[in-house]
C-alpha positions, 0 to 999 in steps of 0.5 A, spaced: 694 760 406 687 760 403 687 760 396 679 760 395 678 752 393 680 750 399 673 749 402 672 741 402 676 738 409 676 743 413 672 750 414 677 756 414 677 761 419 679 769 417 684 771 421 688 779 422 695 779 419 698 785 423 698 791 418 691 791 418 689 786 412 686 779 414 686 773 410 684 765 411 687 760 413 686 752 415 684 752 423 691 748 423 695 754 419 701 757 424 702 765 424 711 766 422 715 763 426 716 766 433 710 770 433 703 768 436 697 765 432 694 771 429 687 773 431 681 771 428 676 776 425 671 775 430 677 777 436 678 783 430 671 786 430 670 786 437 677 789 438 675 794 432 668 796 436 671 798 442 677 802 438 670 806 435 667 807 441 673 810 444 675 814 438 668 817 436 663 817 443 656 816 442 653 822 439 646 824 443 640 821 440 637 825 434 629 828 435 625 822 430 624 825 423 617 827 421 614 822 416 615 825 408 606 825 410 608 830 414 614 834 411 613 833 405 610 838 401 609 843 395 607 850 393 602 853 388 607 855 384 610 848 384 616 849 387 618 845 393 619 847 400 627 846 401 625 844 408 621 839 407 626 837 402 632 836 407 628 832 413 625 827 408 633 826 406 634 826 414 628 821 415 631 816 409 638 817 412 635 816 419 632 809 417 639 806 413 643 807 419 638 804 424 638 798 420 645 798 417 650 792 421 655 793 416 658 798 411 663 796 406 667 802 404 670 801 397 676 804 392 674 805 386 680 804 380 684 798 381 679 796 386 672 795 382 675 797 375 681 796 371 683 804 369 688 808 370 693 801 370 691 801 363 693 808 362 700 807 365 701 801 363 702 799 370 696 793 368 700 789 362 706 790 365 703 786 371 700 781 367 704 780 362 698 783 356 700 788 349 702 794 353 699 799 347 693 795 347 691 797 354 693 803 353 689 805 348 683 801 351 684 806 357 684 812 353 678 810 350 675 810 356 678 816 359 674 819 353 667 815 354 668 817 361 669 825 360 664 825 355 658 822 359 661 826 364 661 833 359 655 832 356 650 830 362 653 831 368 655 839 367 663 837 368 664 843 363 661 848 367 664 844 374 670 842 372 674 849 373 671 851 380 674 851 386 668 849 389 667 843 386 675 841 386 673 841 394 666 836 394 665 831 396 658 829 397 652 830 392 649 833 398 654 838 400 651 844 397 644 842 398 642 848 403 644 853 398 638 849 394 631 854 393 627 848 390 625 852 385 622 846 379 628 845 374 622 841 368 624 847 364 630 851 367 635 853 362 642 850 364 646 853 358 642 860 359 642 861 367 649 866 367 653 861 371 660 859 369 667 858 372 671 863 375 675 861 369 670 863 364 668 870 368 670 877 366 674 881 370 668 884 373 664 878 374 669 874 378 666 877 385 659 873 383 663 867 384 661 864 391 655 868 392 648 866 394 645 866 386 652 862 383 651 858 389 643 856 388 645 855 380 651 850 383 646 847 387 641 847 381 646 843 377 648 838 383 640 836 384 639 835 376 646 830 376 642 827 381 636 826 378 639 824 372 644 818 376 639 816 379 634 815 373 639 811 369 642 808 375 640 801 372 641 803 364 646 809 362 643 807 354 638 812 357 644 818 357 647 816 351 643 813 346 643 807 342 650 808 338 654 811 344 651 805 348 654 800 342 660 802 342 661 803 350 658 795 350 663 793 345 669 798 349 667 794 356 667 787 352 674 788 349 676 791 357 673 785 360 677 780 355 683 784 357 683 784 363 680 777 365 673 779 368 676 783 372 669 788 373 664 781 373 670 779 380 668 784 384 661 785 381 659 778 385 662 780 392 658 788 390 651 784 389 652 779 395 652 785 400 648 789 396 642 784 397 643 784 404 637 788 408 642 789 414 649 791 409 651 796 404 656 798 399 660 805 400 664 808 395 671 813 396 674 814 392 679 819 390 677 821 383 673 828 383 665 827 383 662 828 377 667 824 374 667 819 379 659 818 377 660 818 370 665 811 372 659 808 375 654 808 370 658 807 365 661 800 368 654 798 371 655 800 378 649 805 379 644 800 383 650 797 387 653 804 389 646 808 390 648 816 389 648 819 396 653 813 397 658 816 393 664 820 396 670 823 394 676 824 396 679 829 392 680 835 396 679 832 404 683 825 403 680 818 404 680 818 413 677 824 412 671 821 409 671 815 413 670 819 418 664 822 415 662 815 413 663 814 420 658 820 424 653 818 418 652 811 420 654 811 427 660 807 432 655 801 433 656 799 425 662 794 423 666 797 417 670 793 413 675 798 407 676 794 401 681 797 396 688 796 393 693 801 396 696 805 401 691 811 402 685 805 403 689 802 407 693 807 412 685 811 414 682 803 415 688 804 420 688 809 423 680 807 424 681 801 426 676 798 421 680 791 418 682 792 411 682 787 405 686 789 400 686 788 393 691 786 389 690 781 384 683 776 381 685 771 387 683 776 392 677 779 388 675 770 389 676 770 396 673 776 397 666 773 394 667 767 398 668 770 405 662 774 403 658 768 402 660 764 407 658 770 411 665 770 414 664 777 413 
């Protein structure tokens, strides 16, 4: 089997293992005894393509958008038109699915970031590391996490709606958005709060269109403000927070052996592709899940409306949104470390590497840069 420095004699071919993972071998590697050659992956994709086509038929051809010339547009009193708002979305949405050839669906922990192993002790028991030390590094974390997530990103607010346990995309409640300009709205004095925090008598309030225009309000400044700091979270939190998260990712890093800078390779070779992109599904709540990714860095490589969680629906769900976003004519390869990934990877019929260890983040890169993938 392929074990990443093997490159030199022989160039290596992917090949299907039945189960729904592939792997690299030699071209002279046999599959088990008593079993047919496993297929390559140029087999695979052709045989994924028409399992797409049969599970999803093409959808009829969607009117050409508007240009933002056209569409886009604002009132006297500054507020922009929602309308014009949501086709400049479609336009942009539009134009990625036309060029994209490649989607990479990603997991998040134990995939792209060590986190919730430390927490366990699932990490240092695997690795033979100091398992209070891990642990304590997860808490760390897990505060630096809910604490950006807290103070930025409305978590405190968001956290006990039902609405919100149920997202799964920043743009699922864009419709109830008036546009109205938020330069000088006032979150903490708009009377929005949880069904948890309202009175007796307020509590038929929730789910009605003025809560929902607050919660869309709330949405739209989360992804201005991710947006913004996609690059450089030290922007949300201020020069001695941002030190002592740059000193907790050192010591993570040193703990779990670069683990972050391993998939963060493979992350950039796709990203710096014209015709690929990077997904990310992941099971933990959204804001959360944002905080994650700006926190580690991850904000350019998993641009906001790229982000997906599947909390409340479950991760083939969301493929299948993934899917009726990008279109049946796009290659999908799920990239993850468990069995959720792996089984709606499956049942899509979309080949699956799995992550287990350093080595499979290394091959992953090279795959990637030989273009095998």
């Amino acid at each position: 089997m392929y074990q990443g420095q093997s490159f030199g004699f022989q160039t290596p071919q992917m090949y299907y293992r039945p189960g729904g993972d592939y792997y690299f071998a030699s071209p002279t590697v046999n599959s088990p005894a008593g079993q047919a050659p496993y297929p390559p992956y140029s087999e695979i994709c052709t045989k994924n393509s028409y399992i797409q086509q049969q599970k999803y038929p093409p959808a009829a051809p969607s009117p050409t958008p508007l240009s933002p010339a056209r569409t886009r547009s604002i009132t006297k009193q500054g507020v922009y038109n929602v309308n014009s708002m949501i086709s400049i979305r479609a336009e942009k949405n539009s134009l990625a699915a036309n060029t994209t050839k490649k989607v990479f669906i990603w997991d998040l922990d134990e995939t792209i970031i060590i986190f919730h192993s430390l927490l366990t002790g699932a990490y240092a028991e695997s690795y033979q590391k100091d398992g209070q030390a891990t642990v304590n590094l997860g808490l760390r974390m897990e505060d630096m996490i809910f604490n950006l997530a807290d103070t930025h990103l409305f978590f405190n607010d968001l956290e006990e709606c039902d609405q919100v346990r149920t997202q799964v995309h920043i743009e699922d409640v864009a419709s109830k958005d008036t546009g109205q300009e938020l330069h000088n709205y006032n979150f903490s004095a708009d009377g929005f709060s949880a069904p948890a925090q309202q009175g007796a008598l307020n509590k038929a309030a929730v789910g009605g269109a003025a809560w929902f225009r607050k919660l869309a309000f709330r949405y739209r400044r989360i992804r201005e403000l991710y947006t913004a700091c996609a690059d450089n979270v030290n922007k949300l939190l201020g020069p001695q927070k941002y030190q002592s998260w740059v000193e907790l990712r050192n010591e993570v890093d040193s703990m779990t052996d670069n683990w972050l800078g391993l998939s963060m390779q493979a992350l950039q070779l796709i990203h710096q592709r014209q015709d690929s992109v990077n997904i990310l599904v992941t099971t933990t709540q959204l804001v959360p899940a944002l905080a994650k990714c700006l926190l580690h860095g991850l904000g350019e490589m998993f641009p906001v409306q790229n982000i997906y969680s599947a909390t409340a629906i479950g991760k083939e769900s969301c493929f299948e949104r993934i899917v009726a976003r990008f279109s049946t004519k796009v290659t999908y390869i799920a990239i993850g470390d468990n069995e959720d990934e792996a089984q709606a990877a499956k049942q899509l019929g979309f080949p699956f590497w799995r992550v287990s260890c350093h080595q499979d983040l290394t091959n992953l890169h090279v795959a990637l840069r030989e273009e095998y993938l």
